[in-house]
N, C-alpha and C positions, 0 to 999 in steps of 0.2 A: 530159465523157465520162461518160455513165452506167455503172452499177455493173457490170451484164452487159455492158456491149461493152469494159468492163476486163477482165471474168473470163474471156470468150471468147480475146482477146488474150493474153490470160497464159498458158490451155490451148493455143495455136498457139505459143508461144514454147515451151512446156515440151514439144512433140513434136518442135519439133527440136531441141533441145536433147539429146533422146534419141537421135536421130536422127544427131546430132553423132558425141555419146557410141560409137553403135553403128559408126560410120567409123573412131571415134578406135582405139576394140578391131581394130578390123579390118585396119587397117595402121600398130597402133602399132612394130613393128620398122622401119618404113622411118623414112629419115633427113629425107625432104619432105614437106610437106604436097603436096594436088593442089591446084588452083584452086578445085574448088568444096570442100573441106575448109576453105580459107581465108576463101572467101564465106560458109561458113557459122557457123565462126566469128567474124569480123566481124561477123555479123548477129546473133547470140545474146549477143554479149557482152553490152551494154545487161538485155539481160534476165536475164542469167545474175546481174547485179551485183544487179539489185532483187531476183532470186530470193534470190540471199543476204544480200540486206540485210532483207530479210522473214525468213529460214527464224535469220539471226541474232538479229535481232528477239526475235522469239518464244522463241526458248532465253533469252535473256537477261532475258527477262519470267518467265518459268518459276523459272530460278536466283535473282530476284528477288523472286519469292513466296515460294521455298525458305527464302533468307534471310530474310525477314521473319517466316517461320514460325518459325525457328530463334530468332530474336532475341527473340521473344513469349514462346517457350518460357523462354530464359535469364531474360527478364526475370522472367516468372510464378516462374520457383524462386527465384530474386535476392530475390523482392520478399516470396515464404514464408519464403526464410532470415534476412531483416532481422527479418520480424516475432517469428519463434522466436527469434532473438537477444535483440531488445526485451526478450519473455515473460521468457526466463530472467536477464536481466539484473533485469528487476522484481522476480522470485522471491529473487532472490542478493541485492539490496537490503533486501528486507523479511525475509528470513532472520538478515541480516550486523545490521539494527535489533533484530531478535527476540532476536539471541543480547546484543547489549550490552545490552539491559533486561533481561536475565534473570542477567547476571552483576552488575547492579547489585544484583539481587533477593536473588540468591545474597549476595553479600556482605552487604547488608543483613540478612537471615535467621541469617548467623554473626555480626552484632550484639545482634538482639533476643535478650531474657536469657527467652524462654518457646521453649517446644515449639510448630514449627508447621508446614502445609502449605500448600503451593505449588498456587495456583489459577489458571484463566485464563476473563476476562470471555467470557460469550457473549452476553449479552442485556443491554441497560436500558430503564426503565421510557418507553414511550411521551408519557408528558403530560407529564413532567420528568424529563430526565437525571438531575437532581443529588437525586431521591427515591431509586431503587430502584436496583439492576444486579444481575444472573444470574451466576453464578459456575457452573466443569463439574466441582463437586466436589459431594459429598451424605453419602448416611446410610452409603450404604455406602463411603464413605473414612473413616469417623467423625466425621463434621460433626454438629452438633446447632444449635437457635434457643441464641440470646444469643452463642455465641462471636463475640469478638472479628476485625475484618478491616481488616488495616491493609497499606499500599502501601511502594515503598523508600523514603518521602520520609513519612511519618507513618500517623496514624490515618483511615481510612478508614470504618467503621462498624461494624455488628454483622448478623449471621443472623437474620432473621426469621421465614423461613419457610425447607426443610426437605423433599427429596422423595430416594429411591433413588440419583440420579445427579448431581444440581443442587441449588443453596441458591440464597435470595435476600437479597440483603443493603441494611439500611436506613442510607441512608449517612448523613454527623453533617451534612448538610445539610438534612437534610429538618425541618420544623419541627416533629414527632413529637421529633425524636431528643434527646438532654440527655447530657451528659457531665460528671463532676463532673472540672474542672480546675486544674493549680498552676501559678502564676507561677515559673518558674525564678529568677531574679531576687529578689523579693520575698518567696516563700517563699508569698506568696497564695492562699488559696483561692476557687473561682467555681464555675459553672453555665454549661457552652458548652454553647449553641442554637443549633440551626437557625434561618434565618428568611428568610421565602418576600420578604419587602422589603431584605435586604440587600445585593442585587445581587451573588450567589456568596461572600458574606463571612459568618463564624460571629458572634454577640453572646458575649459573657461576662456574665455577668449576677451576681449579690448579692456583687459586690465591695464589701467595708466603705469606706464613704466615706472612710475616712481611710489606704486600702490605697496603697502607692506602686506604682505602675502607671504606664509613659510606653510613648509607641510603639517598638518593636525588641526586648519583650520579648517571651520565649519560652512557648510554655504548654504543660505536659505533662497526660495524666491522672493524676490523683493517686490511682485506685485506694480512693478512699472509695465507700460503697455496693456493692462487691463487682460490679460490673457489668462496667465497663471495669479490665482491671490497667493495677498504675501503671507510670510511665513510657515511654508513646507521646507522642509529637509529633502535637501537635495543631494548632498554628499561630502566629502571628509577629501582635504589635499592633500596628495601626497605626493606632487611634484612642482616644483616652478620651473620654468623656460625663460631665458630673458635673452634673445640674440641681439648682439652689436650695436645693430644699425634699425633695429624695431624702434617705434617706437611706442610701444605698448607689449606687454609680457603677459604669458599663460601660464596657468595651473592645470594641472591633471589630479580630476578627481575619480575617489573611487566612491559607485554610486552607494545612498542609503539602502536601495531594496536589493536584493539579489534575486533576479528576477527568472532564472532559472528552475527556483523551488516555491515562486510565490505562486499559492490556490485562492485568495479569498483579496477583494481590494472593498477600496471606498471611494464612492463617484460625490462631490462636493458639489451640490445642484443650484448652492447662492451663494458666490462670493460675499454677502455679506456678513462684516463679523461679529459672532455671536457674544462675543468679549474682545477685552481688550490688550493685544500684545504687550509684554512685557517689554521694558526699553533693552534689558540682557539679553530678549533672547533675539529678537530681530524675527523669531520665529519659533515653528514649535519643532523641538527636537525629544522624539520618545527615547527614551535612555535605558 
């Protein structure tokens, strides 16, 4: 059956249908149908069932868009409020990190026996981390070149350079940098260097050949040269060197901070100390 001789068919069913309709108004208070009331019901039902199985059809296609429209909607806000949840949960995570290094910091800071301030990393040096890092402190919090800059876990470097809002700081990695250091332990003195071939680890350098030096000892700055004050933690030995014909022997230490994951330091703006080192410790080591 072709398309128009269904659509014609369906327009003759839908007039009398009306047509019905118009009988049914018209003698709906009687209690009988007539004969042809019944003929013509009989003969419209068929159509009257596809009429409504079409005209329900359609509604139920429509509430079915409806709903999908709806469902899209909840899902789209569902799927914004997962993400904001995400956000703020990352935020409350690196918050909840922020604040326990910062109370290690704190506490640390009521250790060190000097005056200091509380800084936070914003920049390092591009070609090597373990040369340079930026610090959001400067001239005008009272920063100056040479002060000291050490982390909650030791010595970290000194100021080099110096502008209104920011300092940069060269840290005792870099093979520039020299540190004159004590063996807690042995009461020893050395020369901790940076050095671009020790794979992140410090040298100790003009250790007397005959200095007692084994790996797990501790090294502080010993505050000779007036450069670095004494007692920062500087790092833990884990190797000696003693060639032949030296005469003086090296440790390889590995440093206190690991300056990879370090965000927050302290810049020590008066070497003068604020108490009085312990004779055990040579210096201060946070534990």
């Amino acid at each position: 059956m072709s398309h128009s001789s269904f659509v014609k068919k369906l327009f003759i069913a839908a007039i009398f249908i009306v047509i019905l309709l118009a009988i049914i108004g018209l003698t709906k208070n009687r209690l009988e149908l007539s004969a042809l009331e019944k003929v013509l019901m009989d003969f419209t039902a068929p159509v009257q069932r596809v009429w409504t199985g079409i005209t329900n059809s359609i509604s139920k296609n429509f509430q079915n868009m409806e709903k999908r429209k709806n469902l899209q909607q909840e899902k789209n806000e569902l799927s914004k409020m997962v993400r904001e949840l995400r956000q703020e949960n990352r935020q409350l995570k690196e918050y909840t990190l922020e604040n326990e290094r910062l109370k290690m910091l704190l506490a640390f800071q009521e250790k060190v026996p000097y005056k200091t301030i509380a800084a936070r990393i914003i920049g390092r040096s591009v070609s090597n981390w373990l040369d340079f890092l930026t610090i959001d402190k400067g001239a005008d919090e009272g920063l100056r070149k040479g002060m000291t800059v050490i982390g909650a876990n030791g010595l970290v470097g000194q100021i080099s350079l110096v502008s209104n809002h920011t300092a940069q700081v060269l840290l005792i990695m870099n093979q520039n940098s020299a540190v004159s250091g004590l063996i807690q332990e042995s009461r020893e003195n050395g020369i901790v260097e940076g050095n671009a071939q020790a794979n992140g680890k410090l040298m100790m350098e003009r250790l007397p050949r005959d200095a007692k030096v084994k790996a797990g000892d501790h090294v502080f700055s010993s505050g000779l040269g007036g450069v670095f004050p004494k007692g920062i933690y500087i790092g833990r030995v884990v190797k000696v060197k003693k060639e032949p014909y030296d005469i003086s022997q090296k440790a390889v230490l590995v440093p206190a901070e690991n300056f990879n994951t370090l965000e927050e330091v302290l810049v020590i703006t008066n070497n003068t100390l604020t108490r009085t080192l312990t004779p055990q410790e040579g210096g201060v080591k946070n534990q």
